[in-house]
N, C-alpha and C positions, 0 to 999 in steps of 0.2 A: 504494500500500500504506500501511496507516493501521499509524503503531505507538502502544500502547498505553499508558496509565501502569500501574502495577500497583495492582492495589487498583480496577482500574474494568471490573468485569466489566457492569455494568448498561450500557456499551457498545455490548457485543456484541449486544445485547437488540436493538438498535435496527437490527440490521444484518439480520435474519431477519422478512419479510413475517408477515403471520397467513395462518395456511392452508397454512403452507411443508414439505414433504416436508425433512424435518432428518436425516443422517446423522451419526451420533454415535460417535467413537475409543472406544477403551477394554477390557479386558479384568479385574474384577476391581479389586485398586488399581493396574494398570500400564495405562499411559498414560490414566491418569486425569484428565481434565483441570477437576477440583476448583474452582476457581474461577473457570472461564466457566459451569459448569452455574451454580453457587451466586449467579454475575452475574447468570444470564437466571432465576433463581425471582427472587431480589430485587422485577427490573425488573414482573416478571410480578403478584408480588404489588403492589407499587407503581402499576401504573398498567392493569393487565390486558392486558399485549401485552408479548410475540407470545403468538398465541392459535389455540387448531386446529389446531394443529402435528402432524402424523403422523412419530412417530419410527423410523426405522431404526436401531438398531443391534444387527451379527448376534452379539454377547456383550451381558452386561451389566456396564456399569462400574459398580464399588464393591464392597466389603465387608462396611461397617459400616451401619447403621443411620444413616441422614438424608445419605449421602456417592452419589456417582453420578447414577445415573440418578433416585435416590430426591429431589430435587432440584425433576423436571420433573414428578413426579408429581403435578399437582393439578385438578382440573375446571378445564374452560374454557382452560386452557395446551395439554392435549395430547388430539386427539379418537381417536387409533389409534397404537398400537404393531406393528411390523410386529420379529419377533428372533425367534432360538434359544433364549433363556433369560430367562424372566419372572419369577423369583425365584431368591434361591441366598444362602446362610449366612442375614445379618440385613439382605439388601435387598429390601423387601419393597411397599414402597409402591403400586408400579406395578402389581405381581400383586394388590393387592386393589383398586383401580380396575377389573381387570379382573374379577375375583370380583364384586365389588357393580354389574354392568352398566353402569360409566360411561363405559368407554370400548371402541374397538372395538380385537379382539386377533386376530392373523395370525401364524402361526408357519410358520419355513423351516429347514434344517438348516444349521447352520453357517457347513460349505463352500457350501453353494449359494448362502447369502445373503451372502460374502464375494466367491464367482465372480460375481455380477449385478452387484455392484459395477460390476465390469471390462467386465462386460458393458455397461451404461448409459453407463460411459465411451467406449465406444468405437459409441456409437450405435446396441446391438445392443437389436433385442424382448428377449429373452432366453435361457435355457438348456436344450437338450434333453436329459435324461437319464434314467435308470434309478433314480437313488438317491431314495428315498422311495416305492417302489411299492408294494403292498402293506401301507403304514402310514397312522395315521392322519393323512397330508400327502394320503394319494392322492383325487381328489376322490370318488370314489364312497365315502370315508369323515370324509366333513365337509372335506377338503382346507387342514390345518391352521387351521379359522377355528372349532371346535364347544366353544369357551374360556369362553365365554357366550351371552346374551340378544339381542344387541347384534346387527343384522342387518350383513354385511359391506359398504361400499359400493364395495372393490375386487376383483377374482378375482386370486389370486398365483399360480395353477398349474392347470393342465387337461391332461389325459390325450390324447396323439392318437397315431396307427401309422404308423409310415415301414418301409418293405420287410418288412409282417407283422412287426414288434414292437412293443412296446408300450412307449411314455415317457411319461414326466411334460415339460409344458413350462412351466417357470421364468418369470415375466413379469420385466423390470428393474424397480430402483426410479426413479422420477423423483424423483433428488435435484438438493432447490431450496438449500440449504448445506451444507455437511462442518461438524463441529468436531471436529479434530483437537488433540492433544499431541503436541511435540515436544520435547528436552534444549535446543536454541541455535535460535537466527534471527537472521539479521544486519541491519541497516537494509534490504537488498531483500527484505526477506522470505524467502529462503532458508529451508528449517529440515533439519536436522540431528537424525536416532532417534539419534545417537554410545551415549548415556549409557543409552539404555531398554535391557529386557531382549527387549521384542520388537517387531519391522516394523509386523506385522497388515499396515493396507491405507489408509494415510498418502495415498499416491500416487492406488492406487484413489478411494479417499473425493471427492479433490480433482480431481481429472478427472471422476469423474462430475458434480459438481456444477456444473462450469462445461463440461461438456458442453452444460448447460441455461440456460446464462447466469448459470448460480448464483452462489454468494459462498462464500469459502473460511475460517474463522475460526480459530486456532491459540492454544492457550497454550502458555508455553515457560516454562524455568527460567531460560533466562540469554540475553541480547542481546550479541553477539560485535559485533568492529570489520570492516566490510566488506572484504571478498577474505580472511577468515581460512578461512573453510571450502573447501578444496579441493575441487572438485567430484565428485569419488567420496565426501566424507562429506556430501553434500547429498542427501534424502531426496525433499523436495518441494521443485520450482526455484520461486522468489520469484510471479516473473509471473505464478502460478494462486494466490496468496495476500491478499487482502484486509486481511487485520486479523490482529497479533499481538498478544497481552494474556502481558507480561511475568508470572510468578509465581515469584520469585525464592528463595521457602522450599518450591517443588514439591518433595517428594520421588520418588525412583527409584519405591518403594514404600511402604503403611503400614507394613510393616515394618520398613522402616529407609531414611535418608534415599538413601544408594548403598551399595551392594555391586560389586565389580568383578568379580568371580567369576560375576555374572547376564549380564555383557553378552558376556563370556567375555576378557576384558581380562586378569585372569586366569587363568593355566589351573590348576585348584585340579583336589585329587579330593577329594570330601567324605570324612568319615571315613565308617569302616561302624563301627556303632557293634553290639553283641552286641543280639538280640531276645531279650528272656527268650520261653522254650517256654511257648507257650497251646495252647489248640484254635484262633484264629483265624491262630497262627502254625503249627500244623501245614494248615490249610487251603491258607495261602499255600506251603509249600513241596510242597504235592500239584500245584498250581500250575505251581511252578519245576520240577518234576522233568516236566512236560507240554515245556518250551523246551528248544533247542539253540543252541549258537552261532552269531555271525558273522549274525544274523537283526535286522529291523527291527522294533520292538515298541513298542507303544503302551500306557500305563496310563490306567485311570478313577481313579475314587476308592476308599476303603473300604479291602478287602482287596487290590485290585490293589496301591496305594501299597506294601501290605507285602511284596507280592512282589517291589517295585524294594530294599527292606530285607533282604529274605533274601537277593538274591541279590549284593551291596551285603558284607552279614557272609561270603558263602560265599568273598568275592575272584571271583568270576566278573563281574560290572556290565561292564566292559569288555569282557567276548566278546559282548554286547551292544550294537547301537545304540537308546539311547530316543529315540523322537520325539514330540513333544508339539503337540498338532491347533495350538496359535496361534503355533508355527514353530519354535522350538529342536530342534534335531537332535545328538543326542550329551550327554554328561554325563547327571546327573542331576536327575528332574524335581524340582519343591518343591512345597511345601503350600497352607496356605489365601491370605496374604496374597501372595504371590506367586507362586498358581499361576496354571500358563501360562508360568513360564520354567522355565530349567534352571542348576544349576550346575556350569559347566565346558562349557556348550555349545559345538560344535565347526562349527556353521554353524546362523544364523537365515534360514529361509525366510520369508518375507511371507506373508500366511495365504492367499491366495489361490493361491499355488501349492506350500503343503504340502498342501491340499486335492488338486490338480493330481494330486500325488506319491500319495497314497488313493485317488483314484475311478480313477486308473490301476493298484491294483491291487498295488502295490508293496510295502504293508504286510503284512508276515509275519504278527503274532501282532496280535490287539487282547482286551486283558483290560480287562474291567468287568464291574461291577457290574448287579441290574438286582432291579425293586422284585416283578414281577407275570413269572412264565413258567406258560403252557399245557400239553394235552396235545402239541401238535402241536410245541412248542419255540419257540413266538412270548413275545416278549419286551415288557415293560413297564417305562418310566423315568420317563417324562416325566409321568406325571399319577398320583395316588394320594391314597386319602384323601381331606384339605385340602390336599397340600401341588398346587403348579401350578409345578414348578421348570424344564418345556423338557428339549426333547431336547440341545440342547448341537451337539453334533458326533457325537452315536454315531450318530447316522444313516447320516452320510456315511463311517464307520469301519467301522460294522460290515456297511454294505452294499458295502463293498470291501471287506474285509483277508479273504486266502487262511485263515486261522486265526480261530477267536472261543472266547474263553475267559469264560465267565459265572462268576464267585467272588460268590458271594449264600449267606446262611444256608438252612435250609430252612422254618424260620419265623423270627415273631419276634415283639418284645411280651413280652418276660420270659427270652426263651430261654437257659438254663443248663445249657453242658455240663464233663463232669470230665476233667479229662489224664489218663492212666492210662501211664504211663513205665514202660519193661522195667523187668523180663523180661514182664511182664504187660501190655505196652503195645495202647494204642487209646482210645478215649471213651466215656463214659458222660452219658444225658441226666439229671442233676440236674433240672431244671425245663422244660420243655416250653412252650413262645412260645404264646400266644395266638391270632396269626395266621399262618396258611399262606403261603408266597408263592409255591408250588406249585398253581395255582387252576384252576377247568374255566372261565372265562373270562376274560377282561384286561379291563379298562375300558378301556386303549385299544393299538393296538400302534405301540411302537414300532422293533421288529426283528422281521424277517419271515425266518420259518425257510423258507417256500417261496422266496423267492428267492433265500436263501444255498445250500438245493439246487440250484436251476437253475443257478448260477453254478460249484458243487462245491464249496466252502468246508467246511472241519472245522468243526463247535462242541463244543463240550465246554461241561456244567454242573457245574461244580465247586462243589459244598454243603459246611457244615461237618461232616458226617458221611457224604456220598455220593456217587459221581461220574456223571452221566449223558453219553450222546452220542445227538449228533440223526442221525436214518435216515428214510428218507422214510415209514417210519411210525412217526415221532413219537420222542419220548424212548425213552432203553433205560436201564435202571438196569447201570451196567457194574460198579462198585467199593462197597464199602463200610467203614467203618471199623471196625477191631476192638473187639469190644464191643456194637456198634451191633449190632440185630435190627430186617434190612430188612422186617418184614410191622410192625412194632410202631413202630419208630423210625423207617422210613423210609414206606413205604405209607402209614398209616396216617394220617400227619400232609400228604399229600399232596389234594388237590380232586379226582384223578383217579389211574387203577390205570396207573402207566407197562409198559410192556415191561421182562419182566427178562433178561438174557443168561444164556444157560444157562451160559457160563464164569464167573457170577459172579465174583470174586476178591475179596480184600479190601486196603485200601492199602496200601501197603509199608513195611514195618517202622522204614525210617530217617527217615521225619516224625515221628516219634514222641520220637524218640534228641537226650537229650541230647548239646551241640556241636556239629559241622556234619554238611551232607548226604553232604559228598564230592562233591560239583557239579564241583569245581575239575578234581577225577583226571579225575572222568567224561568230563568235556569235554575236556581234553587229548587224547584218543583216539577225540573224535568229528569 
């Protein structure tokens, strides 16, 4: 095991063949490991090696603009991208290599691309399953490769039948290095997640790669005195580690150098801070008033976040477990710079078997967001526009969880509506969006309402002014909000005429109500 000086990332450069199938840690700014990427461009741009490089990794690390994965992003360093997420906030690099046809783009769901890990490790072809059928992974619809121009020169997944059903099968990646982040390594190499806020797949990474004879590569924050780390806080044992490259001003996060409250070292409860009353906060609590207690729930972004907020001000958050796809379980989830953890979590899964814990089914509620829904109630995230941001993990969420809750505008592109507080309570559309996101086709799907039927799954499409649910023919407009004129406000602004329930109703009166819902009472008695 080579240990490193710090400050010599162009090191590592030297440890990765050209051609080499590279797995890459990270989620985001956590476990970021900032100064091996920023070693291997140096080295790259210095002397043009390693070169050809096919990067796996199933998130993208970084945040900011020029930090991450944004790093490896240059011709002639990397020829394929194999991830769940090809852009997100201001990392953007690597998604426009793939926009301007220079390199080749393969996309996998999260989970699945976190399970092959495990799978590679352990010598397996790959994984047979259900999640991704019927979207655009599945191969009869491009098979996650239809990104660009760029002919694919590997297959990641092909469709075959065991006992008259129908799966998708997962190939492994052939990982030829891991670069992993760790908090401590001791001189054997040991390293120690003590200080991250999340597992991910340290272990994984580094088995698979020297499954194949690979090389192990590691940045750390701090170098410990040997036998300090007890072997329950040893993460990755030394002997599958190659090379540590100290980085001793690593922070936890860009957001702050440590927090303890992420790792759950301390058990904090955040505050609930009051939401002032909008229309996107009477959405979120049409939302909250859909949950009950003592259930497993997962948020996306947008207005789901605000539902973890409503319920957070109601004092209920605790009849609640959140779980968060890159493995914190319990507490509460956080935002941009350190999302993916939780504060006050109450147990970190590794991502590979919080995955485990979703495709078996486990998950109760899953709220998100979504860019593009149909007649049929097929759902859109991951491509729109210009933006090419990846499915993430809702694939693998929302083709498992018993519950799915859509919180999406009904347009947008300008859209303005007005709060209308008792006694006269409900909305009013001030200015009407430009764009529908109610559309009669999707550019691509990535949630499939037929298999959520087959399975029996609830969905619920909850709009800022109207609630629908999915029936095996298609959308039903069930709810709307008072004020609102569902042929004018609601149809009208729609790509297609949904089903209306003859019991129409209109939302209930206490999203509307100034101070709380009464969640608390509610549930006491549920």
């Amino acid at each position: 095991m080579r240990m490193l000086e710090p400050g010599q990332g162009e090191a590592l450069a030297a440890l990765i063949p050209d051609g080499a199938t590279v797995a890459v840690a990270g989620n985001g700014s956590l476990l970021l490991a900032e100064e091996a990427l920023a070693g291997i461009e140096r080295a790259f741009l210095a002397s043009g090696h390693p070169r050809d490089l096919t990067l796996y990794y199933p998130v993208l690390s970084g945040t900011r603009a020029g930090t991450g994965i944004d790093h490896l992003a240059h011709p002639g360093l990397v020829r394929a991208v194999v991830t769940s997420t090809f852009n997100i906030w201001d990392i953007h690099l690597m998604a426009d290599l793939v926009r301007e046809d220079r390199i080749e783009a393969h996309c996998l769901p999260m989970g699945i691309a976190f399970q092959l890990l495990r799978a590679a490790a352990a010598g397996q072809p790959g994984i047979l399953t259900r999640i991704g059928l019927d979207t655009f992974l599945d191969p009869g619809a491009g098979g996650g490769t239809a990104f660009n121009r760029v002919p694919p020169t590997r297959t990641w997944v092909s469709r075959t039948r065991i006992d008259d059903q129908t799966y998708l099968f997962f190939r492994s990646p052939p990982v030829d290095v891991a670069i992993l982040r760790a908090w401590a390594a001791d001189p054997d190499g040991n390293l120690s997640l003590e200080g991250e806020p999340i597992r991910q797949a340290a272990l994984d990474m580094a088995l698979a790669a020297r499954a194949r004879r690979g090389r192990v590569l590691a940045q750390v924050r701090y170098v410990v005195r040997r036998g300090s780390l007890p072997p329950r806080r040893i993460d990755v044992p030394g002997f599958l580690v190659d090379a540590v490259l100290p980085s001793p001003g690593q922070p936890q996060s860009l957001a702050a150098d440590y927090d303890p409250a992420l790792t759950g070292e301390w058990a904090v409860e955040p505050p609930a801070r009051p939401v002032p009353l909008s229309p996107r906060k009477v959405m979120a609590r049409r939302v909250a008033l859909l949950l009950s207690p003592g259930r497993l729930v997962n948020l996306g972004f947008g207005v789901p976040t605000l539902v973890a907020e409503v319920l957070a001000e109601e004092g209920v958050a605790n009849a609640l477990t959140f779980s968060v796809e890159h493995g914190p379980v319990g507490g509460q989830p956080t935002g941009k710079e350190t999302f993916g953890a939780s504060v006050g979590p109450r147990f970190l899964f590794t991502a590979a078997d919080v995955f485990t814990l979703y495709h078996g089914q486990q998950l109760d509620w899953a709220i998100l967001s979504a860019a593009e829904v149909d007649a049929a109630g097929h759902a859109n995230v991951h491509r729109f526009a210009t933006a090419l941001p990846g499915p993430g993990g809702f694939i693998d969420i929302t083709a498992s969880a018993r519950r799915v809750v859509f919180a999406t505008a009904l347009t947008t592109g300008g859209t303005r509506l007005r709060l209308k507080t008792p006694p006269e309570a409900g909305l009013e559309v001030e200015q009407e969006g430009r764009i529908p996101k109610f559309v009669p086709r999707l550019a691509e799907r990535t949630f499939s309402a037929r298999e959520a039927l087959r399975r029996g799954a609830e969905v619920w499409y909850v709009t800022d002014r109207a609630t629908f649910r999915l029936t095996p023919d298609g959308l039903v407009l069930t709810e709307v909000a008072p004020g609102i004129d569902p042929a004018r406000d609601v149809i009208a602004r729609m790509g297609f005429r949904p089903r209306i329930d003859p019991g129409l109703r209109p939302w209930p009166q206490e999203v509307f109500r100034p101070g709380l819902l009464g969640l608390a009472a509610r549930w006491a008695h549920s």
